[in-house]
C-alpha positions as CSV (number, residue, x, y, z in Angstrom):
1,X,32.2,-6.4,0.0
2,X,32.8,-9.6,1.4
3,X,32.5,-12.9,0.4
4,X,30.0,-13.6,2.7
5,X,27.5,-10.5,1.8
6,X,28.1,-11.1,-1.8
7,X,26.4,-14.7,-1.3
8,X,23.5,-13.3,0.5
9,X,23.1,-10.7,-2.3
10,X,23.0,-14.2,-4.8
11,X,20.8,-15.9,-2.8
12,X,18.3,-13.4,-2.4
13,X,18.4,-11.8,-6.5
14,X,17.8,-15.9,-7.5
15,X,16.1,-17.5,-4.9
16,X,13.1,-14.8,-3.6
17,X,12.0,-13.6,-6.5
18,X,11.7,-17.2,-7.9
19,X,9.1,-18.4,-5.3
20,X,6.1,-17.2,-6.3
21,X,6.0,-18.4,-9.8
22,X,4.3,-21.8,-8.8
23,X,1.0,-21.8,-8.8
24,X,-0.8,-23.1,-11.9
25,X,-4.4,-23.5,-12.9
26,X,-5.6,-20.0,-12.0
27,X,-8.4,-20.0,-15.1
28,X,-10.5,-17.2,-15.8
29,X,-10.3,-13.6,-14.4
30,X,-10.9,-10.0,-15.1
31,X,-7.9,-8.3,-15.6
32,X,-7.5,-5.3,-17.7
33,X,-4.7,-3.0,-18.5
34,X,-4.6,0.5,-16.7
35,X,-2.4,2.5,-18.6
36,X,-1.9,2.9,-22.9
37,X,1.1,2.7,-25.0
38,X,3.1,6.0,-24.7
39,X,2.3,7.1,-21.2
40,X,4.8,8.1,-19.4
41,X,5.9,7.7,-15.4
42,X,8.3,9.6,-13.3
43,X,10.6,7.8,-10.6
44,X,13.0,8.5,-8.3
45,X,15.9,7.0,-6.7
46,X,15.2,7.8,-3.3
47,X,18.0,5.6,-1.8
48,X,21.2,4.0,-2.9
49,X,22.9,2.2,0.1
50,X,26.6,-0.1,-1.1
51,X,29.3,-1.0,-2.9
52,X,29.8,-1.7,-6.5
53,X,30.0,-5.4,-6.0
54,X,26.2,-5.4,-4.5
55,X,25.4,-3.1,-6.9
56,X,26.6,-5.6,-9.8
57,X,24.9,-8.1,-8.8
58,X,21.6,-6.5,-7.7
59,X,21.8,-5.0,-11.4
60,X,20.6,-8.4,-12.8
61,X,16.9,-7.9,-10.9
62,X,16.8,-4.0,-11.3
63,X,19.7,-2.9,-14.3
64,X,18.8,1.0,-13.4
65,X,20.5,1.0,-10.8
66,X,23.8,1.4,-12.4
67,X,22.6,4.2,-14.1
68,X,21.3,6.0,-11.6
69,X,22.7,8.2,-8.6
70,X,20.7,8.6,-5.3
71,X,18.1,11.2,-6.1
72,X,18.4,11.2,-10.0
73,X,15.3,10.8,-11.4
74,X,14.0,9.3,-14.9
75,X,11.1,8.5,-17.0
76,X,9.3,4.6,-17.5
77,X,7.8,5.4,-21.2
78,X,5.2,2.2,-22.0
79,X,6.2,1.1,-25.4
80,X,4.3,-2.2,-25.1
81,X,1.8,-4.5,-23.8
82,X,1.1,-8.1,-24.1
83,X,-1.9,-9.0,-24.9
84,X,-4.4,-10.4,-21.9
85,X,-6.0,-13.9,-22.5
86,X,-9.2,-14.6,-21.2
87,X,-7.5,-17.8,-19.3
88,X,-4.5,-17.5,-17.7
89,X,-3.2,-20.5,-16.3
90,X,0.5,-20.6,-15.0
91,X,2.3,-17.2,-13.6
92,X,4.5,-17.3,-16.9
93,X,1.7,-16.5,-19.0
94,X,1.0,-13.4,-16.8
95,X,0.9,-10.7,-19.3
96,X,3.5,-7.7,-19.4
97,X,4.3,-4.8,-20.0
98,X,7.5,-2.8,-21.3
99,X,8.5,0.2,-21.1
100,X,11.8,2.4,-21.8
101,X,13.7,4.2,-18.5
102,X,14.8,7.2,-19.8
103,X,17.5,9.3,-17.5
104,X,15.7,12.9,-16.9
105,X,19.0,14.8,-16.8
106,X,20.5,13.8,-20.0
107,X,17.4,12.1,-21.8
108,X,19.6,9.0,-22.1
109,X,16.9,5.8,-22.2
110,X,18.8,3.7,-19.9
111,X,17.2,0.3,-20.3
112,X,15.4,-0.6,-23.2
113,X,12.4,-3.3,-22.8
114,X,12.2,-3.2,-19.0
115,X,9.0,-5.1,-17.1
116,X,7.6,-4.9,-14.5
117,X,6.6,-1.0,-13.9
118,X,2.6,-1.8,-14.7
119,X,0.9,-4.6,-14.2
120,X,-3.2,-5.3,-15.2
121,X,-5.7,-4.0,-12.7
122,X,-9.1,-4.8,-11.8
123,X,-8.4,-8.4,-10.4
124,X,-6.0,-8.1,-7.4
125,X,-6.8,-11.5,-6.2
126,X,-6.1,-13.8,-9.0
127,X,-2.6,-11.9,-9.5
128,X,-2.1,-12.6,-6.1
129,X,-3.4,-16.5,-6.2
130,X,-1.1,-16.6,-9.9
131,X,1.8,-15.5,-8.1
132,X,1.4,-17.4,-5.2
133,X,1.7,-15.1,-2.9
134,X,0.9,-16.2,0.3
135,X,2.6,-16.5,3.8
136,X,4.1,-19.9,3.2
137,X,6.7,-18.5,1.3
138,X,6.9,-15.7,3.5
139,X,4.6,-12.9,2.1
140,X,2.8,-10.3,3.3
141,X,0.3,-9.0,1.0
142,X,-0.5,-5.1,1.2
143,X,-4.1,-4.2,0.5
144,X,-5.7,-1.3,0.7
145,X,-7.6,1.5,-0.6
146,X,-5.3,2.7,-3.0
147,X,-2.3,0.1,-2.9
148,X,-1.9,-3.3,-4.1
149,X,1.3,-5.1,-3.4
150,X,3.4,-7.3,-0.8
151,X,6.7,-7.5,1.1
152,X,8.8,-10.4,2.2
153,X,11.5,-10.5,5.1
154,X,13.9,-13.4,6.6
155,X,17.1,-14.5,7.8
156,X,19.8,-15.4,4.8
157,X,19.5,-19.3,5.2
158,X,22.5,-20.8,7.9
159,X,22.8,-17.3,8.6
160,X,21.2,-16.1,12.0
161,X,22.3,-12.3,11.8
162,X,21.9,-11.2,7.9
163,X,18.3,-10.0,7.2
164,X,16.5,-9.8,3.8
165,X,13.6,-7.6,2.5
166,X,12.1,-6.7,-0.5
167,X,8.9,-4.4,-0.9
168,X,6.6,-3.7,-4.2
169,X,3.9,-2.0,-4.0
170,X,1.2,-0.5,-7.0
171,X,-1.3,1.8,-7.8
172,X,-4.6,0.2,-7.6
173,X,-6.1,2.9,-10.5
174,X,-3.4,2.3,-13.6
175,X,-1.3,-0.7,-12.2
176,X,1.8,1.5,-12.0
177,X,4.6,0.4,-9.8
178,X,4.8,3.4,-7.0
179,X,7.3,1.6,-4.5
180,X,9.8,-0.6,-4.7
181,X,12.8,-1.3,-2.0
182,X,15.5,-4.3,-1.5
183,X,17.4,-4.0,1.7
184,X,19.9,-6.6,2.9
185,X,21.1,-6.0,6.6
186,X,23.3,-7.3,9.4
187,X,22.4,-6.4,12.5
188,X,22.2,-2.8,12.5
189,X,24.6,-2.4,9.9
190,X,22.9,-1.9,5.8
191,X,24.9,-4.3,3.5
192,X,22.9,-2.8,0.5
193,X,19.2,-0.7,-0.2
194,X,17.9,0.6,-2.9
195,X,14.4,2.4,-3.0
196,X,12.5,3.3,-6.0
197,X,9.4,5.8,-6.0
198,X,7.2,6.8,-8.3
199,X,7.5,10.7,-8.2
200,X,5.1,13.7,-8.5
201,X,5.3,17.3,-6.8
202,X,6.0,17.0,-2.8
203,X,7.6,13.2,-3.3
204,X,11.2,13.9,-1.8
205,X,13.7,12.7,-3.7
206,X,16.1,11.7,-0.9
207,X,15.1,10.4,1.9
208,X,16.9,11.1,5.5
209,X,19.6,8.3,6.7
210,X,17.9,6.1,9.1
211,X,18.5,6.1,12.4
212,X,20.8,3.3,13.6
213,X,19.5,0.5,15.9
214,X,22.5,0.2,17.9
215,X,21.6,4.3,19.0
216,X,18.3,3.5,19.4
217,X,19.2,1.0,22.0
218,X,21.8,3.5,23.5
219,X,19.2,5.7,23.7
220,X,16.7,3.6,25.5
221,X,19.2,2.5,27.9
222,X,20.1,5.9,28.9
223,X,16.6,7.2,29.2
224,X,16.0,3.7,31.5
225,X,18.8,4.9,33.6
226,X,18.1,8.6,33.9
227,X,14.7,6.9,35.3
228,X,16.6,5.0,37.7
229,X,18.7,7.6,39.0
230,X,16.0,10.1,39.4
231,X,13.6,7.5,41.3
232,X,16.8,6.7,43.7
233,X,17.9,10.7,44.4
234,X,13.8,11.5,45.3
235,X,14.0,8.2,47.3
236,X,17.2,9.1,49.0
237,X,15.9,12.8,49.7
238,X,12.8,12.2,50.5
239,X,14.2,9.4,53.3
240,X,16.6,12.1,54.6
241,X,13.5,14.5,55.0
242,X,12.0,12.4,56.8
243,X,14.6,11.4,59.4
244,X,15.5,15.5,60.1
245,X,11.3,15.7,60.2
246,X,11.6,12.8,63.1
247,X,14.6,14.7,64.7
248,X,13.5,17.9,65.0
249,X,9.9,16.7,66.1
250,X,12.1,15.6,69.2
């Protein structure tokens, strides 16, 4: 990897998930815990897109990852949560939860102490407003009837061709983390991606390669010419019908 990707991969691992641990004041809530001490959560590593240089660095958000192969699976044990105030007032005093990844071929606990694979439920809005997640840094919040979460996308700063993204998305019901993605593209060309699903009978554990924009395109403009072409051969024979319909009317 170049010089040039490995500072987008920087900037994105420091910067984006620094900016929504701003807002302050947040006060009183309702937030409760959806899962106990000892419950236990099956992901898998549905895609694995790089180079061991992205993958280094990427390891200081999500250390897994260089345990894990593309479609290996493993278990997030819950061997503790924090405690939830009755006032929270600054995203640092959000309370956590820890958990042990264990590998599911080898029972190997991978990372010890990890956070962030449950969060409290009940009070999607304040975690939101704690977090600060709102469009002016560039958020998209995802709501629905099941799923709680948000995703981000943007140009690497002085960069006009290098594109950054990072999903998270939760189970409304337990606060469980059930998808989670960073991608970092040029053009039409993945620099690195990694997806993360929670798994359960019918999840696949790989998924497909995507298609390629620049075939897309290739596509389009081919079917846009076919068009053309067939328009201009009916045109053409349907002009030299006519002219042996005039001449033989004669």
């Amino acid at each position: 990897m170049n010089r040039r990707k490995v500072q987008v991969i920087a900037f994105i691992l420091l910067v984006l998930p620094m900016m929504p641990l701003t807002a302050l004041g947040q006060g009183e809530h309702s937030l409760e815990w959806g899962v106990d001490v000892g419950e236990e959560f099956t992901y898998v590593l549905q895609r694995k897109v790089g180079d061991q240089v992205g993958f280094d660095y990427i390891a200081a958000i999500v250390p897994f990852i260089q345990f894990l192969d593309e479609g290996q699976k493993m278990f997030a044990n819950i061997t503790l949560l924090e405690d939830i105030p009755s006032e929270i007032n600054s995203p640092f005093d959000e309370p956590r939860s820890y958990c042990n990844l264990i590998r599911e071929n080898d029972s190997v606990v991978i990372v010890a102490g990890s956070n962030g694979f449950a969060v409290p439920v009940s009070d999607w809005s304040f975690i939101a407003n704690l977090r600060n997640i709102t469009t002016e840094f560039g958020y998209t919040i995802i709501d629905t009837e099941d799923e709680w979460g948000y995703y981000a996308s943007g140009l690497y700063p002085g960069s006009s061709d290098v594109n950054v993204y990072q999903e998270l998305r939760y189970e409304k019901e337990n606060g469980t983390l059930r998808y989670y993605r960073w991608a970092f593209t040029q053009y039409s060309s993945t620099l690195l991606e990694i997806i993360l699903v929670q798994w359960y009978p019918g999840v696949p554990t790989v998924l497909p390669p995507g298609i390629n924009l620049s075939v897309i395109l290739l596509a389009a403009i081919g079917i846009c010419l076919a068009a053309v072409c067939c328009f201009l051969t009916y045109r053409g024979f349907k002009q030299r019908r006519t002219t042996v319909m005039e001449k033989l009317g004669k």
